[in-house]
C-alpha positions as CSV (number, residue, x, y, z in Angstrom):
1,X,269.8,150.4,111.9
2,X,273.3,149.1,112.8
3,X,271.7,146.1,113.8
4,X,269.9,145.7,110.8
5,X,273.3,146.3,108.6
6,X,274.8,143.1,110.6
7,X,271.9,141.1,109.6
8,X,271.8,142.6,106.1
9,X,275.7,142.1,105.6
10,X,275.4,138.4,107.0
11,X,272.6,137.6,104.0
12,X,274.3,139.3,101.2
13,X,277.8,137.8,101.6
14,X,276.4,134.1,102.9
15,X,278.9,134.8,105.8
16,X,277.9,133.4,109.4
17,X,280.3,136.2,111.0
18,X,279.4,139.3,111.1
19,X,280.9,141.9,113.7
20,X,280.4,145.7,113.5
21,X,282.8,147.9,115.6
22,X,282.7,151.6,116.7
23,X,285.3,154.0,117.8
24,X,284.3,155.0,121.1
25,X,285.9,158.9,121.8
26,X,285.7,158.8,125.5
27,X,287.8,155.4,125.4
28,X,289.8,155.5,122.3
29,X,289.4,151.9,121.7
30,X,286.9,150.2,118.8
31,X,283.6,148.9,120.8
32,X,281.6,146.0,119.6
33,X,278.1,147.5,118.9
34,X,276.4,144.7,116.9
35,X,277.2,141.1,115.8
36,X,275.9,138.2,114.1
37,X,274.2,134.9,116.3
38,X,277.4,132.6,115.0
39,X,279.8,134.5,116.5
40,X,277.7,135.1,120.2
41,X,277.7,131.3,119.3
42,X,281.7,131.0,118.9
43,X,283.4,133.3,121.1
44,X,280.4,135.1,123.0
45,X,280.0,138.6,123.1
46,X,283.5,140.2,121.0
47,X,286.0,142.1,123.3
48,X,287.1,145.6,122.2
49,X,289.9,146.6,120.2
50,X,292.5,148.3,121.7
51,X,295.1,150.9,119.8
52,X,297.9,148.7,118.4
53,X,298.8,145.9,115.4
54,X,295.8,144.0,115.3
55,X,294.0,143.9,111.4
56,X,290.9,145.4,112.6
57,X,292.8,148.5,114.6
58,X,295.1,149.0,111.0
59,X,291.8,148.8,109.2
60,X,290.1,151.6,111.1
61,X,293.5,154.0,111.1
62,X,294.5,153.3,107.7
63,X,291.2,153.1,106.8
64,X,291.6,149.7,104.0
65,X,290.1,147.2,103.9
66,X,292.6,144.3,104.5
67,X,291.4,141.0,103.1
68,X,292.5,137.6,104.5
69,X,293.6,137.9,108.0
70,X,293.7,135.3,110.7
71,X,293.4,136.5,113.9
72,X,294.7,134.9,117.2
73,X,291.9,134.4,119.5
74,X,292.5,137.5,121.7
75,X,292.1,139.8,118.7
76,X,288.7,139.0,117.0
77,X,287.0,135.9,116.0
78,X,289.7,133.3,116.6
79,X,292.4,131.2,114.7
80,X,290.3,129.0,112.6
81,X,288.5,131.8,110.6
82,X,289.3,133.8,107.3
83,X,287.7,137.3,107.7
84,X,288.0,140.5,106.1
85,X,287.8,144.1,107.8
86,X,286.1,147.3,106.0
87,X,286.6,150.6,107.4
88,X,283.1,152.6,107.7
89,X,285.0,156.2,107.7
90,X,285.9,157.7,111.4
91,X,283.1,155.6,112.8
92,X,284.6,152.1,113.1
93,X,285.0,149.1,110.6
94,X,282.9,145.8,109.8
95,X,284.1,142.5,110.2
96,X,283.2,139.6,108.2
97,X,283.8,135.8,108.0
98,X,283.7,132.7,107.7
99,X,284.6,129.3,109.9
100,X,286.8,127.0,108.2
101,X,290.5,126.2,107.2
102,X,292.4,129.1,107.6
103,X,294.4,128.0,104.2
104,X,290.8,128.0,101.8
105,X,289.5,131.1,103.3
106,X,285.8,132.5,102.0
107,X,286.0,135.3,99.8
108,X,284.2,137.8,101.3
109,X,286.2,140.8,99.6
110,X,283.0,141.3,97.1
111,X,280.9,142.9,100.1
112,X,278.8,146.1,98.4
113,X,280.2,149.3,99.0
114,X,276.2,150.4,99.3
115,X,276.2,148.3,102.5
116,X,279.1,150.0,104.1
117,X,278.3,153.3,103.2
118,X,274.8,152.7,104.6
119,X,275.9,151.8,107.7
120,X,278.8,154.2,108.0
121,X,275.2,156.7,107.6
122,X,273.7,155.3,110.2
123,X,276.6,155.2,112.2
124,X,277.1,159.5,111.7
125,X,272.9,159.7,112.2
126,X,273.1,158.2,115.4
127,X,275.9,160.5,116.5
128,X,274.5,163.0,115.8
129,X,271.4,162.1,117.4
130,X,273.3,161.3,119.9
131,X,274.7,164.8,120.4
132,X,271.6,166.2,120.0
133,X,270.4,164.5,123.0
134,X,273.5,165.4,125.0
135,X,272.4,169.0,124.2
136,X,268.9,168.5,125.1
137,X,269.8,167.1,128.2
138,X,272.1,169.8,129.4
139,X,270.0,172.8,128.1
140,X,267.4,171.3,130.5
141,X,269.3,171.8,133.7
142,X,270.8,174.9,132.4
143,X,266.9,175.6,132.4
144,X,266.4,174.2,135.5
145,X,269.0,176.8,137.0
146,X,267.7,179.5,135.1
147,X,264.4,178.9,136.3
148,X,265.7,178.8,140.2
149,X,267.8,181.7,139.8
150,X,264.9,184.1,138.0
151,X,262.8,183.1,141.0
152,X,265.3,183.8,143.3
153,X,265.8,187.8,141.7
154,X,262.2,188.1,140.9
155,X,261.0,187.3,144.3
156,X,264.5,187.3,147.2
157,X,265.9,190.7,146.0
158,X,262.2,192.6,143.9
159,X,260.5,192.2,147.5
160,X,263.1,193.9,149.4
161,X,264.1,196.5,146.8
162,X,259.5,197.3,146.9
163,X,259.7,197.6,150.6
164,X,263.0,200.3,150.2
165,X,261.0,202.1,147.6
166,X,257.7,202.1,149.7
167,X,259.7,203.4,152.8
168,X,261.5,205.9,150.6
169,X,258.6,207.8,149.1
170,X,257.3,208.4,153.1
171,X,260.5,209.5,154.2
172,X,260.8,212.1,150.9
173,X,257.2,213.1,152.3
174,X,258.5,213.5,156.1
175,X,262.2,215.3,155.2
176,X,263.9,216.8,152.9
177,X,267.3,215.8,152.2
178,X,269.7,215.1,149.2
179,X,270.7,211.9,150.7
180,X,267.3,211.0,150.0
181,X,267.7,211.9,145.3
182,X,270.6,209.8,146.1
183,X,269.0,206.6,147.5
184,X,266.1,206.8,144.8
185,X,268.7,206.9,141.4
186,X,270.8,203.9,143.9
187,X,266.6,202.4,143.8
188,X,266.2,202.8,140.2
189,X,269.7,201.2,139.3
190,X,269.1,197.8,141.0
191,X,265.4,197.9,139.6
192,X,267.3,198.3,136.3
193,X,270.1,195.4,137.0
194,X,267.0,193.1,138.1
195,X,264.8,193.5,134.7
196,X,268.3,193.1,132.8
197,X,268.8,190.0,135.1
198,X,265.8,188.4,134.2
199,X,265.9,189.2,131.0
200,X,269.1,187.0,130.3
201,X,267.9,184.0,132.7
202,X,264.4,184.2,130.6
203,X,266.2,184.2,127.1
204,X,268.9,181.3,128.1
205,X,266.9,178.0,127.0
206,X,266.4,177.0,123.6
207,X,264.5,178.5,120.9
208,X,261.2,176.8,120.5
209,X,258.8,179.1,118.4
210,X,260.5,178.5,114.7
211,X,258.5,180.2,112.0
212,X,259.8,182.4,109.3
213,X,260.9,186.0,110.2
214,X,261.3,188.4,108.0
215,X,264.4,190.9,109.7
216,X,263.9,193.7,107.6
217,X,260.3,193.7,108.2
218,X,260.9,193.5,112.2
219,X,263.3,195.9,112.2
220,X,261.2,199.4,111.5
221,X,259.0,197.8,114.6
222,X,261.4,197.4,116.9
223,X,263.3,200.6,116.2
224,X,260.6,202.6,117.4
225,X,260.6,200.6,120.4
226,X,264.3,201.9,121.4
227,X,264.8,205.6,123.0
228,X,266.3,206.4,120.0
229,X,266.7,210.0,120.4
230,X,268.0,211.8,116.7
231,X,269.6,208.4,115.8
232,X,268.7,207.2,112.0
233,X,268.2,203.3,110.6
234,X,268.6,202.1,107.7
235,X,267.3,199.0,106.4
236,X,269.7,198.0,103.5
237,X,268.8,194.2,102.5
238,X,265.8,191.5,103.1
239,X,266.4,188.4,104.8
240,X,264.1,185.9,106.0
241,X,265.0,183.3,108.7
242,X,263.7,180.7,110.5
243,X,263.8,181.8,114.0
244,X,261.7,183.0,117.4
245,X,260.6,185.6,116.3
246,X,259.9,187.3,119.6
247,X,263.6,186.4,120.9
248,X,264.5,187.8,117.2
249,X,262.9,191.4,117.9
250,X,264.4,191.3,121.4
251,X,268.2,190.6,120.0
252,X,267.6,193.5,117.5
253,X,266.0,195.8,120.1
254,X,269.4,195.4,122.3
255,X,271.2,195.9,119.2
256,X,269.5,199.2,118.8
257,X,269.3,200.3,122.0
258,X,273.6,199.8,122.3
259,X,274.0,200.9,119.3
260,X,272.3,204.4,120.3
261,X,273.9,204.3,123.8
262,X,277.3,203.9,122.3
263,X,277.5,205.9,119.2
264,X,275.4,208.7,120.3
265,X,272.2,210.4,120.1
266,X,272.7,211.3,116.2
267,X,274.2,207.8,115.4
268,X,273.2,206.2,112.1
269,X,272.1,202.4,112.0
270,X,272.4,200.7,109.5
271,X,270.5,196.8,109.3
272,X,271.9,194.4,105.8
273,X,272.9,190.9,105.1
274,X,276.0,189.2,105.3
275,X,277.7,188.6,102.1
276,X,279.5,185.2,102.6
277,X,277.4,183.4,104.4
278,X,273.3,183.6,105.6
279,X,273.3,186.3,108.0
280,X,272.6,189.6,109.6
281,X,274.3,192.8,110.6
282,X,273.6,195.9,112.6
283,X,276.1,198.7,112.5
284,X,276.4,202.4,113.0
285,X,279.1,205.0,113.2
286,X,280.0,205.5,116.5
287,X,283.2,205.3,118.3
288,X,282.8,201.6,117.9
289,X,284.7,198.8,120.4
290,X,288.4,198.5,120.4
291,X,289.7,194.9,119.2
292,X,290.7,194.1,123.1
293,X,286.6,194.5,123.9
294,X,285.2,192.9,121.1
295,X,285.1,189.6,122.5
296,X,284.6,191.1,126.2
297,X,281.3,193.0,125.2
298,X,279.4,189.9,124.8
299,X,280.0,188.6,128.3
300,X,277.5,189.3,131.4
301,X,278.1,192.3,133.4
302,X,280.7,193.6,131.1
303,X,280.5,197.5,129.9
304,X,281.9,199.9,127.7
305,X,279.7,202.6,129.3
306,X,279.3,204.4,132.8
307,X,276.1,203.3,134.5
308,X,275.6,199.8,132.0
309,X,274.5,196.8,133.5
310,X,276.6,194.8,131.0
311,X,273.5,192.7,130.1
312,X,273.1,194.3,126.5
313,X,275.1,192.2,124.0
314,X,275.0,189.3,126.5
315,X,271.5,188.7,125.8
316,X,272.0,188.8,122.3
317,X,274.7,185.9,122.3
318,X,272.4,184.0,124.3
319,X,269.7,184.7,121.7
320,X,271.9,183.5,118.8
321,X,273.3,180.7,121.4
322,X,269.4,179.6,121.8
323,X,268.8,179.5,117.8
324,X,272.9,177.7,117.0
325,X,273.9,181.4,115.6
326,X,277.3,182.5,115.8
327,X,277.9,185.8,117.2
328,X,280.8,188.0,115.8
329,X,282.3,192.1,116.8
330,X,283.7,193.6,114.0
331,X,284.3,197.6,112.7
332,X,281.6,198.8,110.9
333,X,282.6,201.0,107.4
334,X,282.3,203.8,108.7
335,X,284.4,203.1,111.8
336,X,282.1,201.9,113.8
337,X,280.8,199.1,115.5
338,X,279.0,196.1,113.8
339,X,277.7,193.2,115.1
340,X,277.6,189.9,112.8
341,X,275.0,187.7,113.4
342,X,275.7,184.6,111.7
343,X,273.1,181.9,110.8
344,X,275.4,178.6,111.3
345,X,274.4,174.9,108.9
346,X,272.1,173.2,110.9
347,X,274.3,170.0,110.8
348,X,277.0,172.1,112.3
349,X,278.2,169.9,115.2
């Protein structure tokens, strides 16, 4: 596309000298991405644009176009051309010209604003394709490590922790001992910490299976899912999203379940929308999770409770992480906790 907007700029304007530049952010400096055959012709390939005086470095940071400007060699297209520098927003600027006497210069200050603001399209397109790739990219060796360290739990630590179990159920038929009740709740605890481990390594890649889900459909299902004891839900709003929807009922059945293991056995539950933005909430009225936790409870291995494996509310930011949600602790109305899940713009960078 960029390419094309060279060639395109070159025809409409009848001007031989075409150069489009783009800020590079790694750099700093303004990086010849495209140009026109004259000037590969007169000066080779163009040089970049370092931060400084030159017209085309004032063009970009002041973003005007600046008309008229003759250039020493070292800057752009050389002495013995009259050119003219657009700004394409925060992505770079287009130069044009023309060869001939510096004093009659080509008027090339009718160039279509359509033109520029096409390219300076392009130009945010193909970063954000660009970023999108980046993403891709590192979400596939995240994967990759996932992968390596689910089969490392699953198969290093589950044969080990069978073999204690197996050796455990002859000794409790051989002796009797209360070392032994001991050793079997220590058994059941890692057995615990390894499902939670895989569960976080299994829900850490991107979500793939996007359909419609409807949340206050899901949630009655998933409810009864949870040991939910005397605890009460109530399904305020509808909401549909596009989403996985079996990552979807997993986040909600963590919700539940900490919501119950935190506020009680008689907690209420309440599931509704967000009101300034698309969204999703699930609160209850429990003791709820003091301001210095509330970012704390969403990291791995951290818990509010005796006994937790800290994995809870960590899967569900990886959840939300997997579909570009936003995650957010809050206090619910009635005091207790409530957890924001917040459906971000899909262009959000």
């Amino acid at each position: 596309m960029t390419s094309t907007g060279v060639s395109a700029a070159a025809e409409l304007l009848d001007l031989e000298l075409v150069v489009l530049y783009v800020y590079d952010e790694e750099s700093g400096v303004l990086t010849p991405r495209s140009w026109s055959s004259a000037v590969e012709t007169l000066i080779g390939a163009p040089a970049t644009v370092q931060p400084g005086d030159t017209p085309v470095w004032q063009a970009y940071r002041a973003g005007r176009i600046i008309r008229d400007c003759y250039a020493t060699e070292e800057q752009t297209l050389g002495a013995t051309t009259g050119e003219a520098i657009f700004p394409l927003d925060e992505h770079g600027v287009l130069l044009v010209g023309t060869r001939g006497d510096p004093g009659e210069p080509r008027d090339a200050s009718n160039i279509p604003k359509l033109l520029t603001s096409n390219l300076a399209g392009a130009l945010e397109r193909m970063r954000r394709e660009e970023r999108l790739r980046e993403r891709e990219t590192e979400l596939e060796r995240q994967n990759d490590r996932l992968d390596e360290f689910a089969s490392i739990v699953s198969h290093d630590l589950r044969n080990p922790l069978n073999v204690a179990t197996g050796r455990l159920e002859l000794a409790c038929d051989e002796c009797d001992s209360p070392h032994l009740a001991e050793i079997d709740r220590a058994l059941e605890r890692m057995d615990t910490l390894i499902e939670d481990l895989l569960d976080f390594a299994r829900v850490g890649a991107a979500a793939t299976e996007i359909e419609s889900v409807a949340i206050h459909a899901l949630a009655e299902p998933c409810w009864t899912l949870v040991e939910t004891h005397d605890a009460t839900l109530h399904v305020e709003d509808e909401l549909t999203v596009s989403a996985d929807p079996a990552r979807v009922k997993r986040l909600l059945e963590n919700l539940f379940r900490n919501a119950v293991v935190h506020g009680g056995e008689h907690v209420t539950v309440r599931v509704g929308t967000l009101e300034d933005r698309e969204g999703f909430y699930v609160a209850d009225d429990g003791p709820g999770i003091g301001r210095k936790d509330r970012d704390r409870v969403l990291e791995s291995g951290f818990s509010g409770v005796d006994g937790g494996t800290g994995f809870g509310l960590a899967i569900v930011a990886e959840i939300a992480e997997a579909h570009a949600w936003d995650v957010e602790v809050h206090e619910s109305e009635a005091g207790g906790a409530r957890i924001e899940i917040r459906v971000l713009d899909p262009d959000h960078p």
